[in-house]
One Martini backbone bead per residue (centre of mass of N, CA, C, O) as a GRO file, in nm:
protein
  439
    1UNK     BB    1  -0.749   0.494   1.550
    2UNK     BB    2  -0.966   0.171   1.630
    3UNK     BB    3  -0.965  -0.183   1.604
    4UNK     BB    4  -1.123  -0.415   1.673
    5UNK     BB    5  -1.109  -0.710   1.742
    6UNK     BB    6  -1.215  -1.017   1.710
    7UNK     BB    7  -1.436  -1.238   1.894
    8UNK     BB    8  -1.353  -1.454   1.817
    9UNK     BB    9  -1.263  -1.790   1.738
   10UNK     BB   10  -1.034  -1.932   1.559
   11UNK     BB   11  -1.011  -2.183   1.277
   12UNK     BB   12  -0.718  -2.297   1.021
   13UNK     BB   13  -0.726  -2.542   0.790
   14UNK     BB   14  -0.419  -2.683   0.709
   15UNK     BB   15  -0.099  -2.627   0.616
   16UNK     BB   16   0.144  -2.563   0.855
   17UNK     BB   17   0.410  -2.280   0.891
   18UNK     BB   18   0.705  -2.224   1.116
   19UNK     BB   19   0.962  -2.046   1.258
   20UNK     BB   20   1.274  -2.062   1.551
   21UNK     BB   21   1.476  -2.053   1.301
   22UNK     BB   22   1.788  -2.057   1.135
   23UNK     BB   23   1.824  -2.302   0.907
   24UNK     BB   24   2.156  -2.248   0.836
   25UNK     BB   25   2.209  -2.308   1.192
   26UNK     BB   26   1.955  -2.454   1.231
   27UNK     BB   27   1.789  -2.760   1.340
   28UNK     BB   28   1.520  -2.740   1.324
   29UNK     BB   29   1.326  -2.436   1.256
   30UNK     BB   30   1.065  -2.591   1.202
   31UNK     BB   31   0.712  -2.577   1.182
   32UNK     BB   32   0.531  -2.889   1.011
   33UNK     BB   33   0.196  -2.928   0.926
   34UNK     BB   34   0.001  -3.113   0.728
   35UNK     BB   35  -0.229  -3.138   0.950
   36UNK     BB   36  -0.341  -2.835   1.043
   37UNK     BB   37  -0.363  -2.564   1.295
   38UNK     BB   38  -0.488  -2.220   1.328
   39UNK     BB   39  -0.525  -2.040   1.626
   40UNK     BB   40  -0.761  -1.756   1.689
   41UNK     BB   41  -0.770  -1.468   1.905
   42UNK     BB   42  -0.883  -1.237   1.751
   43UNK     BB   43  -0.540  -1.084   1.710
   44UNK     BB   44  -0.450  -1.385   1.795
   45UNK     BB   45  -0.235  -1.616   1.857
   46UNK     BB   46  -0.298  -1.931   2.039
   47UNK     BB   47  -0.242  -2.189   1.789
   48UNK     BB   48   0.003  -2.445   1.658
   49UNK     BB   49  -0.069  -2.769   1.482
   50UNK     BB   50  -0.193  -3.104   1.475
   51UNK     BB   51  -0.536  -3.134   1.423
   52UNK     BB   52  -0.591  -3.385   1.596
   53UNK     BB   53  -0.513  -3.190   1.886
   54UNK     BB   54  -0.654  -2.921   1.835
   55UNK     BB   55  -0.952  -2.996   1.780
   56UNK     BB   56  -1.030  -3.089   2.089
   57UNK     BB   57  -0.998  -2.803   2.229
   58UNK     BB   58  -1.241  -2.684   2.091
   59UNK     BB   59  -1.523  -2.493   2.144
   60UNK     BB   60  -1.807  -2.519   2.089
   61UNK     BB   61  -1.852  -2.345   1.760
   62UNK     BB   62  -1.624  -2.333   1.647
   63UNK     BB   63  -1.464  -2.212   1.361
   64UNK     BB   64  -1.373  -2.388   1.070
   65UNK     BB   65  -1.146  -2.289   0.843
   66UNK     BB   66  -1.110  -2.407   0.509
   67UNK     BB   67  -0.823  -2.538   0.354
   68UNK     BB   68  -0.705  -2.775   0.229
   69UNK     BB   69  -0.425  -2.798   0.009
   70UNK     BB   70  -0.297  -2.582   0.184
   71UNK     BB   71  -0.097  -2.294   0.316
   72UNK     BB   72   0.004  -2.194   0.630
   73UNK     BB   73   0.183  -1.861   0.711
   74UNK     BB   74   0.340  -1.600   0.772
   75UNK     BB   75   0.335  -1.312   0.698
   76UNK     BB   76   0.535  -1.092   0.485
   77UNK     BB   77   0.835  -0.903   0.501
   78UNK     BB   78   0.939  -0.613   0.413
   79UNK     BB   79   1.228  -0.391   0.445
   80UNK     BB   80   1.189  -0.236   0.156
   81UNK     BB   81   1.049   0.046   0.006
   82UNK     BB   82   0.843   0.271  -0.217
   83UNK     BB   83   0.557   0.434  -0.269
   84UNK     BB   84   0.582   0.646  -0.457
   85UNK     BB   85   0.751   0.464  -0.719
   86UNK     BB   86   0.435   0.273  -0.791
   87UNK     BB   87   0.429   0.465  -1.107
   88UNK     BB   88   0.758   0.387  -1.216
   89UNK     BB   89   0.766   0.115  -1.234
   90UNK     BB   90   0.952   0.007  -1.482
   91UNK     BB   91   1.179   0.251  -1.524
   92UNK     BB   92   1.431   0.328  -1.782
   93UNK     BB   93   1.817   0.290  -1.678
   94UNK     BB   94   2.145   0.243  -1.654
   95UNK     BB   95   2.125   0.371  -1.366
   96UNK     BB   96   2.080   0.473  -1.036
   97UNK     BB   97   2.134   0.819  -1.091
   98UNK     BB   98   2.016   0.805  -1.375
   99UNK     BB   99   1.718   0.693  -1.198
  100UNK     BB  100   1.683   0.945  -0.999
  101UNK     BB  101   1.665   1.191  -1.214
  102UNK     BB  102   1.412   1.065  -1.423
  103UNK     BB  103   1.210   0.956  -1.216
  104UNK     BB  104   1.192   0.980  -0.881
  105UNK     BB  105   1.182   1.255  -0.836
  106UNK     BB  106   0.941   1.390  -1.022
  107UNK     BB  107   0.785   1.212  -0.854
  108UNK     BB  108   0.780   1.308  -0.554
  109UNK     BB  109   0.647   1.584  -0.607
  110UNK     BB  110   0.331   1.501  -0.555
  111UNK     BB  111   0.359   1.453  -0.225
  112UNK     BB  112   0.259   1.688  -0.088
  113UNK     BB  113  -0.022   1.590  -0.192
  114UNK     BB  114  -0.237   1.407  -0.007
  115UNK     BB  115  -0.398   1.299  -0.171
  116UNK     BB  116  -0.248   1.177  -0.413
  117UNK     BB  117  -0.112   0.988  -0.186
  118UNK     BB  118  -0.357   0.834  -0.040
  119UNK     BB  119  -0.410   0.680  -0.326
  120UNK     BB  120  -0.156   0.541  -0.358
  121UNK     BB  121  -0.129   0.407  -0.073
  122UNK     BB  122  -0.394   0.233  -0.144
  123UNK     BB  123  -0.247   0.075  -0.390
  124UNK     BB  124  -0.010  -0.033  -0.241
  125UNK     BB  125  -0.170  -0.204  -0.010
  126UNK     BB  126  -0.312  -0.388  -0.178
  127UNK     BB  127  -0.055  -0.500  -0.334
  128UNK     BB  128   0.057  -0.628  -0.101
  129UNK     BB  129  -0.218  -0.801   0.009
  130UNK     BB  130  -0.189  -0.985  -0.258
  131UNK     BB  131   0.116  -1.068  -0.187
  132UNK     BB  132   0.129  -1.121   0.142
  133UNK     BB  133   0.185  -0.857   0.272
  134UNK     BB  134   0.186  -0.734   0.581
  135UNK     BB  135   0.454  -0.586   0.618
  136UNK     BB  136   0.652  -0.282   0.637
  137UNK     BB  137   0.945  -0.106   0.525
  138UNK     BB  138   0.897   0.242   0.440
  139UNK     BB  139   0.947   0.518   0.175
  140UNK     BB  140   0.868   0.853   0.175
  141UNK     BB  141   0.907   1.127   0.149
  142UNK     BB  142   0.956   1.519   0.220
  143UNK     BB  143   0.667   1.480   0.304
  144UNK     BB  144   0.448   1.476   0.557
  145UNK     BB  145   0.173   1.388   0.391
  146UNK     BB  146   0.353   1.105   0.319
  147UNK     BB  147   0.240   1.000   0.577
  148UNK     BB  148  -0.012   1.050   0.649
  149UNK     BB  149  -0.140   0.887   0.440
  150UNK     BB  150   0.032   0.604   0.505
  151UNK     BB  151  -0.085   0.588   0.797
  152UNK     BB  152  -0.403   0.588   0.727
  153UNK     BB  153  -0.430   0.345   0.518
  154UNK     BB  154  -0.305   0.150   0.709
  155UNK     BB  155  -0.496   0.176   0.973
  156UNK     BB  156  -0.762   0.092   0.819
  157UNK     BB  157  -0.616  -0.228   0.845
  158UNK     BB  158  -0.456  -0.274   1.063
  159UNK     BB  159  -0.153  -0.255   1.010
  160UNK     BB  160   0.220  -0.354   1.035
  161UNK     BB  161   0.385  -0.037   1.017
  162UNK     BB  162   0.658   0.089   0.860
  163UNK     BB  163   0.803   0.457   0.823
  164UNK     BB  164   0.924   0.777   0.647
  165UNK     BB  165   1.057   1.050   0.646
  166UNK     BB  166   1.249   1.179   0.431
  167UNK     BB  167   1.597   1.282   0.430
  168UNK     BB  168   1.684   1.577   0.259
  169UNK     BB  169   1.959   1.862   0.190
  170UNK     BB  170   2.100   1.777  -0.100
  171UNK     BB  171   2.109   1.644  -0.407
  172UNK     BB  172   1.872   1.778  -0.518
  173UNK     BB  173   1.592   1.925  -0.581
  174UNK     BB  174   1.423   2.179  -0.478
  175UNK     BB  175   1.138   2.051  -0.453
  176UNK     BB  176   1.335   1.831  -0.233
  177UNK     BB  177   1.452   2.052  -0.021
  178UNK     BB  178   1.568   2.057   0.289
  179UNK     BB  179   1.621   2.077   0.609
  180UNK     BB  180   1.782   1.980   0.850
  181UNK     BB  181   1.596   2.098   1.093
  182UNK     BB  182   1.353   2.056   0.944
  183UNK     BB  183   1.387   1.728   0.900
  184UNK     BB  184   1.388   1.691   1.217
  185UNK     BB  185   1.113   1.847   1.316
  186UNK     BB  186   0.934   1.672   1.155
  187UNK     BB  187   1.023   1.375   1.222
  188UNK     BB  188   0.898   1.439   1.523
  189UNK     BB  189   0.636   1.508   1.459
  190UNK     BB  190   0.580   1.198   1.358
  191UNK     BB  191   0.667   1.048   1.615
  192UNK     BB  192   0.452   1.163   1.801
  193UNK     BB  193   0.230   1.055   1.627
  194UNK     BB  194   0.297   0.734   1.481
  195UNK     BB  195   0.450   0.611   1.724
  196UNK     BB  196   0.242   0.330   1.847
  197UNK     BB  197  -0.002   0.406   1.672
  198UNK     BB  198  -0.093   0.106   1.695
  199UNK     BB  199   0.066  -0.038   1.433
  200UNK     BB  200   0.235   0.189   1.440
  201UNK     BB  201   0.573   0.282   1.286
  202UNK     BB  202   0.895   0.445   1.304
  203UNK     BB  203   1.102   0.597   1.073
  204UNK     BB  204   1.470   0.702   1.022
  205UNK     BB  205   1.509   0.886   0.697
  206UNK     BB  206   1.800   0.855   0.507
  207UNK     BB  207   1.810   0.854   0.185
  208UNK     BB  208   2.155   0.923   0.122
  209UNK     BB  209   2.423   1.040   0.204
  210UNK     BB  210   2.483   1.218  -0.051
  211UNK     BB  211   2.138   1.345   0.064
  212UNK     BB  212   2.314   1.424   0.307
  213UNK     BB  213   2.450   1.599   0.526
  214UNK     BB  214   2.660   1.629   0.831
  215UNK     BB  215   2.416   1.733   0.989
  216UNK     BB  216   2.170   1.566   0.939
  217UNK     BB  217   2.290   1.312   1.043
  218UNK     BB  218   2.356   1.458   1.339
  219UNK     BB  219   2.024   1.472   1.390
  220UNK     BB  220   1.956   1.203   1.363
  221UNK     BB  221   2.120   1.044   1.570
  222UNK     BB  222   1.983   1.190   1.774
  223UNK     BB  223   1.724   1.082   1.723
  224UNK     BB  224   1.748   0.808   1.779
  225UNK     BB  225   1.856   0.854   2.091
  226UNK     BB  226   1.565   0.996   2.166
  227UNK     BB  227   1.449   0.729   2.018
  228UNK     BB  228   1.548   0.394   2.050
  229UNK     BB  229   1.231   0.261   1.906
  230UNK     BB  230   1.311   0.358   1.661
  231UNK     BB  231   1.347   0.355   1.294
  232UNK     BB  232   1.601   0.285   1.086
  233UNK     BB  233   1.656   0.404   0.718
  234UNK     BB  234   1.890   0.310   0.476
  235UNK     BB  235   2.144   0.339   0.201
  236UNK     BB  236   2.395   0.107   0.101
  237UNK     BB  237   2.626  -0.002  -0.105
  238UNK     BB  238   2.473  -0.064  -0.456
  239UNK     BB  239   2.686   0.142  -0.602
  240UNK     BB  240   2.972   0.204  -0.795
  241UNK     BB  241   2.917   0.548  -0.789
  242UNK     BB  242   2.812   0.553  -0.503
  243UNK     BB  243   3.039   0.500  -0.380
  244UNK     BB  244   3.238   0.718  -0.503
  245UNK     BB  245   3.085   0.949  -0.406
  246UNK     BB  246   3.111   0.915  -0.101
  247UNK     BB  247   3.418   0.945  -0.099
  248UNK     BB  248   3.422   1.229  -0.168
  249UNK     BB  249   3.231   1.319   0.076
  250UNK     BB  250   3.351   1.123   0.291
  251UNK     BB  251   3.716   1.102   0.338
  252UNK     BB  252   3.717   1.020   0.670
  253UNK     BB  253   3.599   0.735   0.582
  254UNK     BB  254   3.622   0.416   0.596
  255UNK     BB  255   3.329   0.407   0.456
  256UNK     BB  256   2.987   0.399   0.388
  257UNK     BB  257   2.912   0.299   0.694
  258UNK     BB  258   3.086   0.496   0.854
  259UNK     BB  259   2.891   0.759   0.797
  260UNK     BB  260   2.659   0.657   0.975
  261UNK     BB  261   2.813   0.526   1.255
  262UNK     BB  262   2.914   0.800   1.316
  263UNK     BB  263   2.635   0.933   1.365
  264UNK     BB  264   2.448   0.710   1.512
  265UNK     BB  265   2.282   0.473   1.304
  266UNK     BB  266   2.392   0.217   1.483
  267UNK     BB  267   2.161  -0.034   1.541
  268UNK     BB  268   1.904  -0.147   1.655
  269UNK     BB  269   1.666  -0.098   1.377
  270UNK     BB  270   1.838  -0.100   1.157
  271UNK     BB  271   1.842  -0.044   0.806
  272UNK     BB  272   2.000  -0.167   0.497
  273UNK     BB  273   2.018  -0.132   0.219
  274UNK     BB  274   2.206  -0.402   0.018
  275UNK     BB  275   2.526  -0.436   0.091
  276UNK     BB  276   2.695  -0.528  -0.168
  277UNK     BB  277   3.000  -0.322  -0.090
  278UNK     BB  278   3.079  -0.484   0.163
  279UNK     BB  279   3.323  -0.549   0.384
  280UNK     BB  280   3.414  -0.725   0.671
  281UNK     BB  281   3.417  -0.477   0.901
  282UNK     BB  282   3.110  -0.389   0.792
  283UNK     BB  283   2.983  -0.690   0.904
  284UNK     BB  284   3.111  -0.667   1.200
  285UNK     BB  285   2.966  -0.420   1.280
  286UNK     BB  286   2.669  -0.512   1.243
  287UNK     BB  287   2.707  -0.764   1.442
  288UNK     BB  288   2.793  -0.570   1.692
  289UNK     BB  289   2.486  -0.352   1.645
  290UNK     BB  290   2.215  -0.480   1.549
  291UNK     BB  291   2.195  -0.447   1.246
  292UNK     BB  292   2.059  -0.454   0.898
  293UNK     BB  293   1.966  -0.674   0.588
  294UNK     BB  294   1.834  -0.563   0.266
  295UNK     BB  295   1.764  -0.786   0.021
  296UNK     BB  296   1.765  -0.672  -0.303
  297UNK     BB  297   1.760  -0.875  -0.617
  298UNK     BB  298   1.571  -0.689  -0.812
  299UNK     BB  299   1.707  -0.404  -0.803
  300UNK     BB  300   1.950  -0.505  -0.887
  301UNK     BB  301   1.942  -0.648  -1.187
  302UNK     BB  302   1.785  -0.359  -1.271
  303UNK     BB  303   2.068  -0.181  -1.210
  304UNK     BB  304   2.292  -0.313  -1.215
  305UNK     BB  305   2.477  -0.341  -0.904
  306UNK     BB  306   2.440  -0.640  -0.767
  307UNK     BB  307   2.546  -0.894  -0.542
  308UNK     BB  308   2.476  -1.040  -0.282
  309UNK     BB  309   2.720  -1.211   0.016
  310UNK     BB  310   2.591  -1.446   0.154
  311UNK     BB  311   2.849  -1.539   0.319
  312UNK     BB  312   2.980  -1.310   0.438
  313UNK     BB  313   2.740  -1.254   0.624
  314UNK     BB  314   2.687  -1.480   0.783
  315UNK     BB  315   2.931  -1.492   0.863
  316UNK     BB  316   2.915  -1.250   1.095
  317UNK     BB  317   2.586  -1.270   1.182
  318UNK     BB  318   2.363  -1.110   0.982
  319UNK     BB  319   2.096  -0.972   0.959
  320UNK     BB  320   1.850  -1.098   0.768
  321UNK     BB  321   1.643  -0.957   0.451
  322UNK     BB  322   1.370  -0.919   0.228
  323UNK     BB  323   1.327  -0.706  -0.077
  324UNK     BB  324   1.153  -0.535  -0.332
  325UNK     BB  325   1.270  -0.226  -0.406
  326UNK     BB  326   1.009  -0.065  -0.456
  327UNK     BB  327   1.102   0.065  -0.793
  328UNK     BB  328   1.362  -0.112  -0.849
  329UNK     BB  329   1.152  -0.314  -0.827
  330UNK     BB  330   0.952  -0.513  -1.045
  331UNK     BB  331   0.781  -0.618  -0.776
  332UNK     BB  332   0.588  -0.733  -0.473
  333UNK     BB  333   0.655  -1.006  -0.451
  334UNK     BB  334   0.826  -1.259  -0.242
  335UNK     BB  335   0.857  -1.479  -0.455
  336UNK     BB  336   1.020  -1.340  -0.646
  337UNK     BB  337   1.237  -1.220  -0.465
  338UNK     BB  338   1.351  -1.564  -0.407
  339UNK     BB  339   1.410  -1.609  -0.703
  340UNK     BB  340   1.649  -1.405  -0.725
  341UNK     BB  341   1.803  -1.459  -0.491
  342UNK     BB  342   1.879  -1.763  -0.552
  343UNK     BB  343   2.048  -1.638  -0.810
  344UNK     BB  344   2.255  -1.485  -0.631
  345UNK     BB  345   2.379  -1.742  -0.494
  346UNK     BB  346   2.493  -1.897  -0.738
  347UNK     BB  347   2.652  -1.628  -0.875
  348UNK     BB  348   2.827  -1.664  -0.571
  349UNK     BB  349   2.843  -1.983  -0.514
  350UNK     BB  350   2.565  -2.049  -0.362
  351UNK     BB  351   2.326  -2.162  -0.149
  352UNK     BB  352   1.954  -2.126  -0.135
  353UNK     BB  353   1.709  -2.238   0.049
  354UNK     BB  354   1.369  -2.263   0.080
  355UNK     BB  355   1.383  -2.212   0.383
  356UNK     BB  356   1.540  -1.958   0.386
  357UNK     BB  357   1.376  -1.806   0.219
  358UNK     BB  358   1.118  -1.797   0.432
  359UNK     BB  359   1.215  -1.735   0.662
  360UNK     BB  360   1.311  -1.405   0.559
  361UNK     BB  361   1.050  -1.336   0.524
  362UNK     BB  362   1.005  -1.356   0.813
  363UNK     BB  363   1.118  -1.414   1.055
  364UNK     BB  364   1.415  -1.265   1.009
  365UNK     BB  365   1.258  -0.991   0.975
  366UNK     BB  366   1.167  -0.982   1.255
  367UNK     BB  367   1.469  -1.000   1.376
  368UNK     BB  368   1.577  -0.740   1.255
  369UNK     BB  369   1.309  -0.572   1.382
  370UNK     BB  370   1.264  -0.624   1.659
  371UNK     BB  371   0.940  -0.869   1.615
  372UNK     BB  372   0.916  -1.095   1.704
  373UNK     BB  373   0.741  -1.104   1.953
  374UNK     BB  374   0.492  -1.032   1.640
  375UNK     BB  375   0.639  -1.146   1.412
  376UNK     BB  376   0.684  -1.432   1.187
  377UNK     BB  377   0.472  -1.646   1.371
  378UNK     BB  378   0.332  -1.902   1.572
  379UNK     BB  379   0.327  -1.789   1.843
  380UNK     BB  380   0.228  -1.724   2.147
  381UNK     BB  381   0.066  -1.412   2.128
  382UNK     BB  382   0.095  -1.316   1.795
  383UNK     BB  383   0.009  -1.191   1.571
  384UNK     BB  384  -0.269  -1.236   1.304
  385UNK     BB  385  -0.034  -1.290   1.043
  386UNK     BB  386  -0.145  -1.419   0.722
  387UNK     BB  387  -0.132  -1.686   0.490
  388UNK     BB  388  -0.259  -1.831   0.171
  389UNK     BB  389  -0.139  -2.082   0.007
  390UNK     BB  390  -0.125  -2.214  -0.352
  391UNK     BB  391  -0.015  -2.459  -0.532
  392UNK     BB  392  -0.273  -2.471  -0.745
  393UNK     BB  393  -0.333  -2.187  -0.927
  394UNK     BB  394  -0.159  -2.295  -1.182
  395UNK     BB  395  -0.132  -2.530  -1.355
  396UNK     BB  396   0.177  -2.594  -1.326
  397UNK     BB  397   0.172  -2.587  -1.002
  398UNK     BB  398  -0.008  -2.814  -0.985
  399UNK     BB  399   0.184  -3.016  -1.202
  400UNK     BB  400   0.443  -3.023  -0.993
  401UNK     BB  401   0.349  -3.032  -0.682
  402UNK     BB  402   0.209  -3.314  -0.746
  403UNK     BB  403   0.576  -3.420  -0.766
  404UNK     BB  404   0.638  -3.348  -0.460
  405UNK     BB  405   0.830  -3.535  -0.228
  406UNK     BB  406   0.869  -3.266  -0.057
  407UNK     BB  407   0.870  -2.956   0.125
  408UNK     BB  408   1.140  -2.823  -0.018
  409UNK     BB  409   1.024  -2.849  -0.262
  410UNK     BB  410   0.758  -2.697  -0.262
  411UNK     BB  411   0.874  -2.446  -0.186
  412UNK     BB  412   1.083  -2.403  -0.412
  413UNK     BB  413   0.786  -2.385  -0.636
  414UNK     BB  414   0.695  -2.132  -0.483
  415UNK     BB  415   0.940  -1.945  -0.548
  416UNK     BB  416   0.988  -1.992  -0.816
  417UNK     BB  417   0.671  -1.979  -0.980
  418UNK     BB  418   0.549  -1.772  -0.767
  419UNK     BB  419   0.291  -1.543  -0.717
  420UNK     BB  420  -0.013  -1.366  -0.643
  421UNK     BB  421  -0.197  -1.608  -0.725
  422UNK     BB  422  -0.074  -1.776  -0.464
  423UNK     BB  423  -0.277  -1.592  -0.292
  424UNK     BB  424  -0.546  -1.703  -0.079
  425UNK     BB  425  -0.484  -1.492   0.167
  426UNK     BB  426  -0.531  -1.263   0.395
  427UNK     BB  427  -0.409  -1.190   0.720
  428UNK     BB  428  -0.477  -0.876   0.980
  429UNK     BB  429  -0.568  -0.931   1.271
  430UNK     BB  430  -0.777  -1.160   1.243
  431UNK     BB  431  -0.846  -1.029   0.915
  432UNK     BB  432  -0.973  -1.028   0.592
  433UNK     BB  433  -0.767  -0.823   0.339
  434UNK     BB  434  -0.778  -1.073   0.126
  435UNK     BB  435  -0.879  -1.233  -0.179
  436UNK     BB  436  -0.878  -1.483  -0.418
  437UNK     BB  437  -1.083  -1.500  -0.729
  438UNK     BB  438  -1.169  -1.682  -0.921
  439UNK     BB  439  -1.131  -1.744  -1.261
   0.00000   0.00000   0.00000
């Protein structure tokens, strides 16, 4: 299926935000234009711009969409989260293996059904889009109807979307466990139907160590190999018990990511969800393979696994992105995913400026997935994916915002106060595919 993209030009006048660099390393890393102008040709962007210069340039009858009083930037990137689990979020448990012992496992039984995979696909993307999330790397089950799902879903809205079939062959439930074999060939027959198909891209997806034999991860890295523009995407390092297991099961390994290492998953386009517990040269070698880490503030409080260091990632300039890691994440927001971030940054001692929030949430996200080109900003010829912030969207909002002296302050309490009702419109290729209206 595909979706012809507007053929009209348009143009979205409001504050303009969007960045060309990562502000913790480099000065002047973004660009913004209080009284600005967003023109879009199509499905793509055309200029980003100072509302006085670019309105000039504009051929006579562009529609010129008013947001005035509002703030336009690229739409937001989760890089970690689970469609499925989107029925059991804030489901209680000690902690992270006996919560997908009594919840997540009995809900993913149901997602054979297609049908009801459909469903649920259908109301998590509108979810996203109410929050503001353009893109997402979501993980589906073992079941290949629930990526057919989620990829039709995805396709009718020409999201561009990253997912995966889990793969999962021991210490699972029978009704969810595959054989190496059978996960390696269904999960190329999806890589066959949908990467690069639209907007579509294929996630290589084992579940995390504990539930992959060393076959099927030695599969996978095969598949990694044979196809290695498709993304891989899996969970290290999360929970100390969780940690004390995979020691168990994998003792010939120097770490928990050196199990991944090893059988071939880090490479550019690695995903790797929280990364808590990794140690100095386990971040050295990801930024020497070009892996990145999807930093899960909310998920992290929420099973009590621990604070991620971004300091120590930093050291090592490994590419950094937000994730909502929805349903152990308690919200789909990514403004409040960067307020959870924020406490975590200073209960480890550090701080974290409002505008590297908003970074990682965008270009940073997009630079981890190797999508700068594509995602993220708003260089010329980037997808004309964005969002329309609206700072006083709720009393409080709107009496704080009213006495920001200046962007990172506005910024700051954008990410502090702000959550889905902060998004005045959501745009996915040049099209209105969220609008939020008046309470």
């Amino acid at each position: 299926m595909s979706i012809a993209p507007p053929n009209k030009l348009q143009a979205y006048r409001a504050s303009v935000l969007h960045f060309h660099a990562d502000p913790a390393f480099t000065p002047d890393a973004f660009s913004w234009h209080e009284d600005g102008l967003l023109i879009v040709d199509g499905d793509k962007v055309q200029a980003a711009g100072d509302y006085a210069t670019l309105a000039a340039t504009l051929p006579e009858g562009v529609a010129v969409h008013d947001y005035r009083g509002k703030l336009i930037m690229p739409g937001f990137i989760d890089t970690h989260l689970h469609f499925p689990q989107t029925d059991m979020i804030a489901s209680p448990a000690p902690s992270l293996l006996p919560w997908l012992e009594k919840y997540t496992f009995p809900t993913e039984r149901q997602f054979g059904d297609q049908q009801h995979a459909r469903e649920v696909a259908e109301f998590f993307l509108d979810e996203l889009l109410r929050c503001g999330t353009t893109t997402a790397m979501v993980y589906c089950t073992v079941h290949k109807e629930s990526v057919d799902a989620f990829f039709e879903a995805s396709e009718a809205r020409n999201l561009r979307m990253v997912a995966g079939k889990i793969l999962m062959d021991r210490h699972c439930p029978d009704f969810l466990c595959d054989t190496a074999e059978g996960g390696a060939r269904e999960s190329e027959d999806l890589i066959r139907k949908w990467h690069k198909r639209g907007r579509s891209l294929y996630a290589i997806t084992p579940r995390f160590a504990p539930t992959s034999s060393e076959a099927q991860l030695a599969l996978a890295g095969e598949l990694a190999a044979a196809y290695p523009d498709t993304f891989i995407q899996t969970h290290v390092s999360e929970n100390h018990a969780e940690c004390a297991w995979v020691r168990e099961l994998y003792p010939k390994s120097r770490s928990y990511l050196d199990v991944y290492d090893s059988h071939g998953l880090m490479r550019a386009r690695s995903m790797f969800g929280h990364c808590i517990w990794l140690d100095d040269a386990d971040f050295a070698r990801m930024a020497e393979t070009g892996a990145a880490a999807a930093i899960c503030p909310t998920s992290n409080f929420f099973l009590g696994s621990g604070l991620f260091d971004f300091e120590k990632a930093d050291a090592a300039r490994v590419h950094l992105s937000l994730a909502t890691d929805v349903g152990g994440g308690t919200s789909f927001s990514m403004l409040q995913t960067m307020n959870e971030a924020y406490k975590v940054a200073r209960l480890k001692g550090s701080y974290l400026p409002a505008a590297r929030m908003f970074y990682l949430a965008t270009l940073g996200a997009a630079r981890s997935m190797q999508l700068e080109d594509s995602i993220g900003s708003f260089a010329p010829g980037t997808e004309a994916d964005f969002i329309v912030l609206d700072p006083a969207c709720t009393p409080l909002l709107a009496r704080r915002t009213e006495r920001c002296a200046n962007l990172d302050e506005l910024l700051f309490v954008l990410a502090l106060l702000g959550d889905d009702r902060a998004v005045s419109a959501t745009y996915a290729a040049g099209r209105k595919v969220h609008e939020r209206l008046p309470a």
